[in-house]
C-alpha positions, 0 to 999 in steps of 0.5 A, a space after each residue: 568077954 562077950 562077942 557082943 557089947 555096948 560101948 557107951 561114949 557119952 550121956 545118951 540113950 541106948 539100947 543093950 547089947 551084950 556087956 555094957 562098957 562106959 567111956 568117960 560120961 558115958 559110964 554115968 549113962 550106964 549108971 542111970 538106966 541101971 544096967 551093970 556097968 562092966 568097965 569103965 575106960 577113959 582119961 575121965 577128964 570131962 566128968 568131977 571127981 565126985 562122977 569119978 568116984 561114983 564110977 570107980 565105986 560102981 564099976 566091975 573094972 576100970 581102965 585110966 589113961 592119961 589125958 595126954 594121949 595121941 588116941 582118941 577115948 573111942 579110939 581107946 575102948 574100940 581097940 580094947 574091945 577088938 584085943 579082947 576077940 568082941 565080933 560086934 561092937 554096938 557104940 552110942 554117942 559117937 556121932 555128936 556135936 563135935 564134928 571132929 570126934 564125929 569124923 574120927 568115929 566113922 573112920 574107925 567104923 570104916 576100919 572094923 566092920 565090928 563096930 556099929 554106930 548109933 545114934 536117935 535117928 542114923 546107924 552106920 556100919 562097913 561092909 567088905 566084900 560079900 552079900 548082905 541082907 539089909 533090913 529096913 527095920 525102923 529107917 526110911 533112907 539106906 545110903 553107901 559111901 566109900 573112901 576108896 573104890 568099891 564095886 557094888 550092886 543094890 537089889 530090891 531098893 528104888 534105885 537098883 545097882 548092877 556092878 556100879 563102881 563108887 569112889 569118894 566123890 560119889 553122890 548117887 547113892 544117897 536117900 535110897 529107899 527099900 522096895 521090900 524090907 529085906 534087900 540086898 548089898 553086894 559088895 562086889 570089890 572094895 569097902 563101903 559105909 552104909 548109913 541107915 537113916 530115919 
């Protein structure tokens, strides 16, 4: 297996990174943009039988888990791609309508700093103790939460931070803008979930 991939939940636009991997739909996504569709894993209860078939006939391998199951799909591919030693997990799809998968999604990025999540216009990632340079790439809004306590520091944004401590309820650290392409997160205690945002 690569160290890279992109994890597919449903029919959605995405960009590939390393070996696509669809969930349920999103293995019809993969189909249509004509990549190679490398696994398949899911309980496959949201698509026909026809879908399933197409899926199953196009797939390199295929992973079937019963509808009946305490982990979320998401939950499932996540945790197959982190057996399987993948350092950087690029998901699309995973934040959607259904607030309740939306939530259980970012919780699992606030739990591995290997997953990435992706959608039109937002993607989130955790980040542990350390310094990181956070490009501004294609986003207007850099913001950092936690769901514990964490100790911080923003360089070169327009709200600069110097060893500020966050917890849950903190709010000041949305809509932040770059003053240079390239600042800095410092993590200096703790876990937190930065959200890029266009």
């Amino acid at each position: 297996m690569e160290t890279e991939v992109s994890l597919i939940l449903r029919d959605v636009s995405y960009i590939k990174r390393g070996t696509c991997i669809g969930v349920e739909c999103g293995a019809l996504a993969i189909l249509a943009q004509g990549d190679k569709l490398s696994l398949a894993l899911g309980d496959f209860d949201s698509v026909s039988a026809e879908e399933f078939a197409l899926i199953e006939s196009r797939s390199l391998s295929l992973k079937r888990y019963p509808s009946r199951k305490n982990e979320s799909d998401s939950e499932l591919a996540i945790a197959w791609c982190l057996d399987q030693g993948v350092k950087r997990i690029h998901v699309y799809g995973a934040l959607n309508e259904r607030l309740d998968h939306h939530h259980v999604n970012v919780g699992l990025a606030y739990a591995h700093p290997e997953v990435i999540l992706y959608n039109e216009t937002n993607q989130i990632q955790a980040y542990t103790e350390g310094s990181y340079t956070i490009n501004q790439d294609d986003y207007r809004y850099f913001s950092v939460f936690t769901f514990e306590e964490a100790e911080i520091s923003l360089i070169n944004f327009s709200y600069p931070l110097d060893h500020a401590s966050i917890h849950l309820e903190s709010r000041f650290t949305v809509s932040n803008q770059w003053q240079k392409k390239d600042a800095q997160l410092v993590v200096h205690r703790g876990k937190v979930l930065v959200y890029l945002s266009k």
